[in-house]
C-alpha positions as CSV (number, residue, x, y, z in Angstrom):
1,X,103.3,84.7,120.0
2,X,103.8,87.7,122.1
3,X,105.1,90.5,119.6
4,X,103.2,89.6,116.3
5,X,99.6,89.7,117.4
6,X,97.0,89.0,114.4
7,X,93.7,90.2,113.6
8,X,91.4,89.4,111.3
9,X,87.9,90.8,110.1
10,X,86.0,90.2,106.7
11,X,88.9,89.1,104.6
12,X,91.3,91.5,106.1
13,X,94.4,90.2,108.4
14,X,96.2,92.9,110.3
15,X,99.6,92.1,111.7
16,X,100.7,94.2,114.6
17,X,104.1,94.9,116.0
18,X,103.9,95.0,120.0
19,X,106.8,96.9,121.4
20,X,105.7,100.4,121.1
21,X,108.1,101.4,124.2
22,X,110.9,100.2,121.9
23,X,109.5,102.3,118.8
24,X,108.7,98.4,117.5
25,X,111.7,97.1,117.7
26,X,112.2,93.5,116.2
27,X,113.3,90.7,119.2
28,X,115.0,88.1,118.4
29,X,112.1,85.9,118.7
30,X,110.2,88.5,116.6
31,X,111.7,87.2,113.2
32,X,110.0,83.7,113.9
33,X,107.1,85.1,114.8
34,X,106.4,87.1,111.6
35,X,107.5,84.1,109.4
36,X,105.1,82.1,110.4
37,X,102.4,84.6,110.9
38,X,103.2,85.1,107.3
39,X,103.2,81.1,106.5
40,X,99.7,80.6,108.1
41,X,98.2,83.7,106.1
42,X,99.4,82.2,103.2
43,X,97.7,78.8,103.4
44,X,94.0,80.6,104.8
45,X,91.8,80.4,102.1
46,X,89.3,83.5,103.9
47,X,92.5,86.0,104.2
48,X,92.2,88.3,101.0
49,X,93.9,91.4,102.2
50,X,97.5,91.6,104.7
51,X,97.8,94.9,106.5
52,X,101.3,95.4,108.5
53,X,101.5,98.1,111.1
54,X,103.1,99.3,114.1
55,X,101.4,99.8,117.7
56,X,101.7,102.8,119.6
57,X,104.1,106.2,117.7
58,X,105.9,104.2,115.1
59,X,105.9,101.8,112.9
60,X,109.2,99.8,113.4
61,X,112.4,100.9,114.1
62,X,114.8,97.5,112.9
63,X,116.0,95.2,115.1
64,X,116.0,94.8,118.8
65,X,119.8,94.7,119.4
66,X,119.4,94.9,123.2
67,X,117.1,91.8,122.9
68,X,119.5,88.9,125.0
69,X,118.2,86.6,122.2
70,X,119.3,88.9,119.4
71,X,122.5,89.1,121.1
72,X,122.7,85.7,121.3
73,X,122.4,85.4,118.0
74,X,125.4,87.1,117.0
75,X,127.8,84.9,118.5
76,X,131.6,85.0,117.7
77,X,131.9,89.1,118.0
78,X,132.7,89.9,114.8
79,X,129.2,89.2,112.6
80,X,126.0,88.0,112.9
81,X,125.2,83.9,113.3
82,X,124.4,82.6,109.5
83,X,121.8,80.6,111.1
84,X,120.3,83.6,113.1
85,X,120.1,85.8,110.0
86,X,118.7,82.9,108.1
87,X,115.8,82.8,110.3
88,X,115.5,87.0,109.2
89,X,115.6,85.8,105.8
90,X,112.9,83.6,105.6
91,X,110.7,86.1,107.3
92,X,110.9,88.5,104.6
93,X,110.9,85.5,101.9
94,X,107.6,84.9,103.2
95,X,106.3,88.4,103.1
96,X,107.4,88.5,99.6
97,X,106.2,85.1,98.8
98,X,102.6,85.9,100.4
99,X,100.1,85.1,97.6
100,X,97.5,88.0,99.1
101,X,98.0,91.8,98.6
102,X,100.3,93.3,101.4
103,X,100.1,97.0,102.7
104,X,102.1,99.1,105.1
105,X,100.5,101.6,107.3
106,X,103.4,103.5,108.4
107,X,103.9,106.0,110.9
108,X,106.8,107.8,112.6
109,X,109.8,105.2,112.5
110,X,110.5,102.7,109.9
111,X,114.2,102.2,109.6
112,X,116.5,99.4,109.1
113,X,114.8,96.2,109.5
114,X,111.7,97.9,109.8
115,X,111.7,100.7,106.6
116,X,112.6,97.0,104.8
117,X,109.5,95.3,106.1
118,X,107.5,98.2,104.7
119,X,109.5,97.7,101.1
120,X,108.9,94.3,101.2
121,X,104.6,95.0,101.0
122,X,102.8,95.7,98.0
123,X,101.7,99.1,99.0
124,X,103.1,101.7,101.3
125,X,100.8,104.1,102.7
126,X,102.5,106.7,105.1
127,X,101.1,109.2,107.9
128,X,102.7,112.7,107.2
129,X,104.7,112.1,110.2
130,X,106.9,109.2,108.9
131,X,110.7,108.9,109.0
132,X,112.1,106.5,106.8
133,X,116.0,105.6,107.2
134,X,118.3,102.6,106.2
135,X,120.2,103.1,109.4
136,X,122.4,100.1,108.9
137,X,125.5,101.8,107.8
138,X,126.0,104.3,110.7
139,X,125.3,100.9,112.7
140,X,128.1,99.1,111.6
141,X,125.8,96.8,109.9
142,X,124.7,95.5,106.6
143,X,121.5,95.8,104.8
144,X,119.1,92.9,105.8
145,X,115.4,91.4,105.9
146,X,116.1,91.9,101.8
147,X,116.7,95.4,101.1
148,X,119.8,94.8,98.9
149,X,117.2,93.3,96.8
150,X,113.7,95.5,96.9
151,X,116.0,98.7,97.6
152,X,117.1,99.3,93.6
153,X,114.0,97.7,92.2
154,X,112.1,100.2,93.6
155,X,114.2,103.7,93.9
156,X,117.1,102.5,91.1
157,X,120.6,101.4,91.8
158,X,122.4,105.2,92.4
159,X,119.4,106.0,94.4
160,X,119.6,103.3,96.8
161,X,123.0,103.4,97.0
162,X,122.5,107.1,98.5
163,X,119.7,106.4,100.5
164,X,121.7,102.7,102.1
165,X,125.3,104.5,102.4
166,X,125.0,107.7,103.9
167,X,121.8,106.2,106.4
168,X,120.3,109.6,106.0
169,X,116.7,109.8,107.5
170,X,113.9,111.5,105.1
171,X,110.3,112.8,105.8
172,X,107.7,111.0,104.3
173,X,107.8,114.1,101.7
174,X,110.9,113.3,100.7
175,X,110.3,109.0,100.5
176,X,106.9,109.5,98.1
177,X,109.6,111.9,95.8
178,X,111.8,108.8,95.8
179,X,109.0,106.3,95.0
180,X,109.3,104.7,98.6
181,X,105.6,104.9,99.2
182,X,102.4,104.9,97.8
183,X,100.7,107.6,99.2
184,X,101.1,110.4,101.7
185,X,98.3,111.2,104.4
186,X,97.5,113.6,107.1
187,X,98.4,110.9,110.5
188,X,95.1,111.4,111.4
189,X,93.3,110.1,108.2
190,X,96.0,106.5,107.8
191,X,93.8,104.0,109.6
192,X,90.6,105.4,107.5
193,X,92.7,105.4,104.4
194,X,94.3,101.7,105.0
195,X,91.2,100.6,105.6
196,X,89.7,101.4,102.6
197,X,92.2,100.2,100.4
198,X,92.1,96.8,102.3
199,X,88.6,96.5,102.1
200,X,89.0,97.7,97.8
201,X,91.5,94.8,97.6
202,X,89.2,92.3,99.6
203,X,86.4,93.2,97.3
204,X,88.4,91.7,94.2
205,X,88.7,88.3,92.6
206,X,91.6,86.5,95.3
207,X,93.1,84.2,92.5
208,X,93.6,86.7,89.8
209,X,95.2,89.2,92.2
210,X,97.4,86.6,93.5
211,X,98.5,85.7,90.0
212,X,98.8,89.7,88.8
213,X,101.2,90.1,91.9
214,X,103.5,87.2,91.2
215,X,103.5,88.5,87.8
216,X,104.5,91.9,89.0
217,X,107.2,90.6,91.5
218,X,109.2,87.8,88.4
219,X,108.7,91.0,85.9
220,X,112.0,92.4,86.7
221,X,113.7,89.0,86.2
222,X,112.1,88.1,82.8
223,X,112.3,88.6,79.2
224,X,109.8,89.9,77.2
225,X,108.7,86.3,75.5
226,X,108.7,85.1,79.4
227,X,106.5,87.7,80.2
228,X,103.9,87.1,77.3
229,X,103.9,83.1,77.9
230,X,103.2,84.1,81.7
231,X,100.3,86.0,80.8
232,X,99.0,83.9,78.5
233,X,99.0,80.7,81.0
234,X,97.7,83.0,83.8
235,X,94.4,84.1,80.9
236,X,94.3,80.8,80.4
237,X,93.3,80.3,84.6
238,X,91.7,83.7,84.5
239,X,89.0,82.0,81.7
240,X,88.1,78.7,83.1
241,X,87.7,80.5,86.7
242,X,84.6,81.0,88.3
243,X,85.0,84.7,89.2
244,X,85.7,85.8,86.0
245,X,82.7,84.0,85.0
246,X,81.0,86.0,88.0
247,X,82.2,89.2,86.6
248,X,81.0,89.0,83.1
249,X,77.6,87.9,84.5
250,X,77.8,91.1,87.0
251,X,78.6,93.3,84.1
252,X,75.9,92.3,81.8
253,X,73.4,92.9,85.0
254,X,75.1,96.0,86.4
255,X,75.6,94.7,89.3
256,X,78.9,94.6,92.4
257,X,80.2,91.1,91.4
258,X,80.8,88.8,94.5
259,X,84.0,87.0,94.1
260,X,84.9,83.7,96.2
261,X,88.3,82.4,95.2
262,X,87.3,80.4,92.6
């Protein structure tokens, strides 16, 4: 791989984009990359913690239409190959799917493609200098990577009908008013601030915040009765698990519990 590059230290994977010149613009071979960057993550037991980020000024800014593979992909002039976009889709289906926390560190651009890369995390933490856009309209384009789905979950449906029709861009100000993002710092405090959270996530039990997420993500899409069952079958892991055991034991001897996935 040549545009995802991957890092990893104590628990905590970052994923880099690698076309700062291009403001991080996805290639067409970029969409393969990331899905199975995200794939691998997903099956590596000692990754606890995803952070996705940008190099360079920004954090991504979409697709990489002047890519001759992207254009390639949209064969027959008048819309995008199903296959092509396929390939987009199962790049965000694996972010989503990821069974480890997810955060965005975003700064300057994240539109189209990109802005839904950042929805698609857990957490959204944003410099002060971010611009956020769905761009895809005053592209001649659709919504894609799976903002028709996380837009109204997140912002509500005349909301991100607003923000996806027009295409306006908004400061980071206005995205954290919207519910966008997480939490809005000074540019030169994100990388202290990401890391922390990371390492705050690392530091907890991995299955029970895997099971809390997927019970988070399937809320919207359940009944009450669903819910409870859920979360009854998921106390029911949470109990015969080793790191709950570990953290009654560490709060009867006030003590930091040390969780290993198990």
């Amino acid at each position: 791989m040549d545009f995802v590059v991957v890092g990893r230290s104590e628990g905590i994977v970052t994923v880099t984009l690698t076309a700062p010149a291009k403001k991080n613009a996805i290639p067409g071979r970029g969409w393969a990359e990331l899905r199975d960057t995200f794939l691998a993550i997903a099956d590596e037991r000692e990754d606890r913690v995803v952070v996705v980020r940008g190099s360079g000024d920004d954090f991504c800014s979409g697709a990489d239409l002047s890519d001759p593979e992207a254009a390639a992909g949209m064969q027959g002039g008048r819309g995008t190959s199903v296959s092509w976009m396929r390939v987009v889709g199962q790049a965000a289906l694996a972010l989503h799917e990821l069974p480890k926390p997810t955060i965005a560190a975003v700064h300057g651009v994240a539109a189209g493609a990109g802005l839904n890369l950042a929805l698609g995390c857990d957490l959204i933490l944003a410099a002060d200098d971010a611009r956020f856009s769905e761009i895809f309209s005053r592209r001649g384009l659709n919504l894609d990577f799976g903002g028709t789905w996380l837009l109204p979950r997140l912002i509500g449906l005349h909301k991100a009908k607003e923000f996806a029709l027009f295409g306006d861009v908004i400061s980071a100000k206005e995205a954290e008013g919207l519910g966008v993002v997480n939490r809005i710092v000074p540019a030169g405090e994100l990388d202290a601030t990401v890391a922390a959270w990371a390492q705050r996530l690392a530091a907890l039990p991995p299955i029970n915040v895997s099971i809390i997420k997927k019970a988070l993500n399937n809320a919207l899409s359940m009944s009450m009765s669903e819910a409870l069952e859920f979360e009854a079958l998921a106390q029911n892991v949470a109990f015969s698990s080793a790191d709950t055991a570990e953290a009654m034991i560490a709060w009867i001897e006030k003590r930091e519990p040390r969780f290993r996935g198990e």
